[in-house]
C-alpha positions as CSV (number, residue, x, y, z in Angstrom):
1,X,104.4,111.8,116.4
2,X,103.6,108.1,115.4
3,X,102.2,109.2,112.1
4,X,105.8,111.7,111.4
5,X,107.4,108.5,111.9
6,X,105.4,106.5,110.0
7,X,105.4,108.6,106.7
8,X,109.5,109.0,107.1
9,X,110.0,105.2,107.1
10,X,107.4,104.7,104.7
11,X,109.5,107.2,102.3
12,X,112.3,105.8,103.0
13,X,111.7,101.8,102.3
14,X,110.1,102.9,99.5
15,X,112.3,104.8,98.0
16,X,115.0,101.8,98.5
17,X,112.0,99.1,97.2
18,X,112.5,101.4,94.3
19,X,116.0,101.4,93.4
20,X,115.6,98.0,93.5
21,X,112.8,97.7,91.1
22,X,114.8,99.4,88.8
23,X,117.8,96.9,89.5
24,X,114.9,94.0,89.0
25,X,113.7,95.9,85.2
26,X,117.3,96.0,84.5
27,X,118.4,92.2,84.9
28,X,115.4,91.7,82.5
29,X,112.1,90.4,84.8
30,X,109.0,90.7,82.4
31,X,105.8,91.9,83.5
32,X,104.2,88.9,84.3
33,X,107.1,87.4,86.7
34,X,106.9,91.0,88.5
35,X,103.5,90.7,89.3
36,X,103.5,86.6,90.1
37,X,106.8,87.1,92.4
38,X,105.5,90.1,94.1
39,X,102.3,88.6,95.0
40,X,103.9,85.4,95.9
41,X,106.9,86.7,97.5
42,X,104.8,89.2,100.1
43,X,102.3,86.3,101.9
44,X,105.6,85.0,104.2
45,X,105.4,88.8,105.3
46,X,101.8,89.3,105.3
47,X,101.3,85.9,107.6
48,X,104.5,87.1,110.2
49,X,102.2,90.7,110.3
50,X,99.1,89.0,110.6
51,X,100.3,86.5,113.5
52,X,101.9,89.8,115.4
53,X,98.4,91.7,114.5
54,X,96.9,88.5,116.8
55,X,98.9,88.7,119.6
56,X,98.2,92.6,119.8
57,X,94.7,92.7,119.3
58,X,94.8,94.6,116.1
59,X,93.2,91.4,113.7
60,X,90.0,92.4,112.0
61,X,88.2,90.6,109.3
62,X,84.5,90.9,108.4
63,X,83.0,88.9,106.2
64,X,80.5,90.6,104.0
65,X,79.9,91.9,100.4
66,X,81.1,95.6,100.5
67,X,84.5,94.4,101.5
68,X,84.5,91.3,98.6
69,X,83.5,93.7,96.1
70,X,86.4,96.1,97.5
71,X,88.6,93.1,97.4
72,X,88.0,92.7,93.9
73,X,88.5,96.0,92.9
74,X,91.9,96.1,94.9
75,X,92.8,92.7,92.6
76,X,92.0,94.6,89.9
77,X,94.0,97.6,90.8
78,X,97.2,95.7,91.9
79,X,97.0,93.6,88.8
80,X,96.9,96.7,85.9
81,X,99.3,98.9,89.1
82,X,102.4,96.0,88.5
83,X,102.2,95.2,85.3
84,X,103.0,99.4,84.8
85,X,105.8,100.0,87.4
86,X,108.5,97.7,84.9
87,X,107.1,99.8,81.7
88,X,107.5,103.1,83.7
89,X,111.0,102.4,85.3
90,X,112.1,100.7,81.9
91,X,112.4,104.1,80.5
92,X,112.7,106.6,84.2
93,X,115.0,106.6,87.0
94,X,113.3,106.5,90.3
95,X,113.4,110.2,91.0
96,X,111.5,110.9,87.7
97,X,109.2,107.8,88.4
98,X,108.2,109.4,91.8
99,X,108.0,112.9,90.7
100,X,105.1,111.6,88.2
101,X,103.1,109.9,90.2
102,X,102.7,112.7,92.6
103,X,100.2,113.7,89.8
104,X,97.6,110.9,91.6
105,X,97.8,113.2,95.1
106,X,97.0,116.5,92.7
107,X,93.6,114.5,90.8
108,X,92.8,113.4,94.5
109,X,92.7,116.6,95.9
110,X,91.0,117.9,93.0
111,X,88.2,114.9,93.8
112,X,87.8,116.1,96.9
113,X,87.1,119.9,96.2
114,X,83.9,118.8,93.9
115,X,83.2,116.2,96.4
116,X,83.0,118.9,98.6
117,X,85.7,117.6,101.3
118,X,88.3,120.2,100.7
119,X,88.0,123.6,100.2
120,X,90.2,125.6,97.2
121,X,92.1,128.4,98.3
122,X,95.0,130.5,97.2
123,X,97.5,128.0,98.8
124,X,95.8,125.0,97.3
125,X,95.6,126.5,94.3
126,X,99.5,127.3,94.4
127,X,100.1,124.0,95.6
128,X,98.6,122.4,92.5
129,X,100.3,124.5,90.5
130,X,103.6,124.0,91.7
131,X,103.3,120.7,91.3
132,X,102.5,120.5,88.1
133,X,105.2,123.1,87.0
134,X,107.8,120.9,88.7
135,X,106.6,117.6,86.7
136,X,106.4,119.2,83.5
137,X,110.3,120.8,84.5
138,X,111.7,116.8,85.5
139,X,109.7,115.9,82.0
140,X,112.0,115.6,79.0
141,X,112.0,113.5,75.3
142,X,111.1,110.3,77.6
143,X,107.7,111.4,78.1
144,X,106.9,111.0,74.3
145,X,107.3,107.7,74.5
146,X,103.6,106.1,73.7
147,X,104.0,103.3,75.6
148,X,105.8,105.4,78.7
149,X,102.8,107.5,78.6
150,X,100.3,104.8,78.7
151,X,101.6,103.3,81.7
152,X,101.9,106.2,83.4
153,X,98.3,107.0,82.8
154,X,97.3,103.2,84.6
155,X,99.8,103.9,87.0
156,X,98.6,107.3,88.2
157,X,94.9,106.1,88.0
158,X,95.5,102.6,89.7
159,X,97.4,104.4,92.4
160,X,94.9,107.2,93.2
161,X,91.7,104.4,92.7
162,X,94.3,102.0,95.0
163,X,94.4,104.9,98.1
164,X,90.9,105.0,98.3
165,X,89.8,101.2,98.2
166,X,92.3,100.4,100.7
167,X,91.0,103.4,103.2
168,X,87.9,102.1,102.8
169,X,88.4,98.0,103.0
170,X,90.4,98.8,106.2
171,X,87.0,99.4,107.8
172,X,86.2,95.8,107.7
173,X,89.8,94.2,107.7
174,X,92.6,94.4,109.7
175,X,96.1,96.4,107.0
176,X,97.7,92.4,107.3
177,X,94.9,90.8,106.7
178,X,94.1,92.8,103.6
179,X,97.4,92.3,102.5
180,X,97.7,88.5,102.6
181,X,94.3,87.7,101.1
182,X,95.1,90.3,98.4
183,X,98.0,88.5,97.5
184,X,97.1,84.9,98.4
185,X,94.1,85.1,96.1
186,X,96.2,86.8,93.2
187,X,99.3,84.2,93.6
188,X,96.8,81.3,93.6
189,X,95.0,82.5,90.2
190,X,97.9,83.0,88.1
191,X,99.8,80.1,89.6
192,X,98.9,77.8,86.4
193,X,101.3,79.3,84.2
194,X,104.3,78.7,87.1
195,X,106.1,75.6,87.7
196,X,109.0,74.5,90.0
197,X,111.4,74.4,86.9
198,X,110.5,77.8,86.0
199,X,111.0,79.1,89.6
200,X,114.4,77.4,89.6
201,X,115.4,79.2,86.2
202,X,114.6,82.4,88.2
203,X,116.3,81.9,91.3
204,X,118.4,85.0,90.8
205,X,115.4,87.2,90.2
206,X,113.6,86.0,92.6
207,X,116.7,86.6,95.0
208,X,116.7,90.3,94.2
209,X,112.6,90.1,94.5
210,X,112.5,89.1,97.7
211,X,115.1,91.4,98.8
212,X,113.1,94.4,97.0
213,X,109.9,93.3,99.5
214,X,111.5,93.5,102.7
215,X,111.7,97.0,102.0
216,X,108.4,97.0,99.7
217,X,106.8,95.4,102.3
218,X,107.4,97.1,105.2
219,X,106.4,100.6,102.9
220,X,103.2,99.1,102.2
221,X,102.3,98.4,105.4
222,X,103.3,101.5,106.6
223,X,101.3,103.4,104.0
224,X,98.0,101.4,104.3
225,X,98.4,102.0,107.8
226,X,98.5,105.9,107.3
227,X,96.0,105.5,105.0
228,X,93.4,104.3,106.8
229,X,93.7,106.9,109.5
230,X,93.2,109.3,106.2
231,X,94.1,109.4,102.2
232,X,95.9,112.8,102.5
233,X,97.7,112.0,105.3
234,X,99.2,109.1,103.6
235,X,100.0,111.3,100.5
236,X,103.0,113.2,102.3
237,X,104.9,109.5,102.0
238,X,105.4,110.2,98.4
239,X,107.0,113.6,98.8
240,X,109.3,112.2,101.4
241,X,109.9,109.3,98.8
242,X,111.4,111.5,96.3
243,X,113.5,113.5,99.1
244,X,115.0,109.9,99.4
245,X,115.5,108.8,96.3
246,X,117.4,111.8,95.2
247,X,119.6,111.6,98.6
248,X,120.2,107.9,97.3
249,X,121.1,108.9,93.8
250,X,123.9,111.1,94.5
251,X,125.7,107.5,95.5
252,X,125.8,106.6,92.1
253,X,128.5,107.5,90.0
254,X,126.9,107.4,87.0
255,X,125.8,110.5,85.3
256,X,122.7,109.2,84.2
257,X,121.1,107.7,87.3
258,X,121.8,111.5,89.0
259,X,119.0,114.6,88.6
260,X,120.4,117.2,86.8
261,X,119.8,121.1,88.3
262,X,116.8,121.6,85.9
263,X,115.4,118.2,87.0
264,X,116.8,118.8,90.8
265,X,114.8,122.7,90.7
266,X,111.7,120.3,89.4
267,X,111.9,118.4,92.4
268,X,112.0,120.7,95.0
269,X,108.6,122.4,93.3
270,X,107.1,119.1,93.5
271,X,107.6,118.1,96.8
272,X,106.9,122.0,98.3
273,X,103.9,121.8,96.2
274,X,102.8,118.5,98.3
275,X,103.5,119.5,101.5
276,X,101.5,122.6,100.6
277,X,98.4,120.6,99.6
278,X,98.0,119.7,102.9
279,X,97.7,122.1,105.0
């Protein structure tokens, strides 16, 4: 019942963190200042869930090479992940932006049937195809945008490359521990090219940034968590992502931030396709 809960909240603050990246590419924060603040902005968080991860017996760090050289790859990762999300949402509302990257839980499944983990049958095979039917419904002109399409590509990849490093790191370190010396180290390399002036010039970005990772934050955590119990359990968080960001969208009164039916029928094929994967 803990891990229903977990993927519902998890879907839920990220669908928000969402909306609110999309509010953060719309005021005009570049690709660098969404990578810097969102490093810099989740240690206060990380260090408040490592402290409580103390005090409950849950902090774990081992020191050792397999978890550096998964660290690194995770920098890596996070790094080429960010820099994507403002060029994907620059052109996509958040229902379409989730609805892609559902494609990442499709290649992982398809990983694990020639790994030899999973098994393809007819309700796997339906599920895939589903899937991809529904994206390529929700897909219109946008996706022939060359520079949409490459950072869909690094996002999809980085994502699905992301799930499993972090699975596997969170056999040596605790999920807050993970998280603050991810981010600490990243926030500390690329800090040269920040000052104090420059922070103060972006005070009202970095207003909306912080407010994006209480919710960012808190979906993270949640996922990492799920994740490190498994990587398929942790992929029904992004079906229950797009359930929520669609719910959010009918709020809006603008046309063009609401699914149409054709994108709407899309939708409902992606996330049945999904849930279907998984069992």
């Amino acid at each position: 019942m803990i891990f229903i809960y977990g993927v519902i909240l998890a879907g839920i603050f990220g669908a928000i963190g969402q909306y609110l990246d999309k509010h953060l590419v719309n005021i005009g924060i570049s690709r660098n200042d969404y990578f810097y603040y969102m490093c810099l902005t989740m240690i206060p968080f990380s260090i408040i869930m490592v402290i409580i991860e103390y005090f409950t017996g849950q902090l774990k760090f081992e020191f050792g090479i397999i978890p550096i050289i998964l660290l690194l790859l995770a920098m890596f990762l996070r790094y080429k992940k960010q820099h994507t999300i403002v060029g994907c949402l620059k052109y996509l509302n958040p229902y379409e932006d989730s609805a892609y990257l559902t494609l990442s839980i499709i290649i992982a499944f398809i990983i694990d049937v020639i790994l030899g983990i999973e098994n393809l049958g007819v309700i796997s095979i339906l599920s895939i195809l589903l899937t991809v039917i529904g994206v390529f419904v929700i897909a219109d002109s946008k996706i022939k945008i060359k520079n949409l399409q490459k950072d869909l590509l690094i996002r999809i990849s980085t994502s699905l490359l992301m799930s499993y490093v972090t699975h596997f790191i969170l056999q040596y370190w605790s999920n807050a521990v993970f998280i603050l010396i991810l981010n600490l180290v990243l926030t500390i390399i690329f800090s040269k090219d920040y000052n104090f002036k420059y922070h103060k010039e972006q005070k009202s970005i970095l207003k909306w940034v912080f407010i994006q990772q209480i919710f960012g934050f808190c979906s993270l955590y949640l996922s990492n968590y799920l994740s490190s119990n498994s990587v398929t359990l942790s992929s029904y968080v992004r079906p229950t992502s797009i359930i929520a960001v669609v719910i959010i969208s009918m709020f809006f009164k603008e046309k063009d931030r609401k699914p149409t039916l054709k994108q709407i029928l899309g939708i409902i094929l992606v996330v049945t396709g999904i849930c279907l994967i998984n069992k």
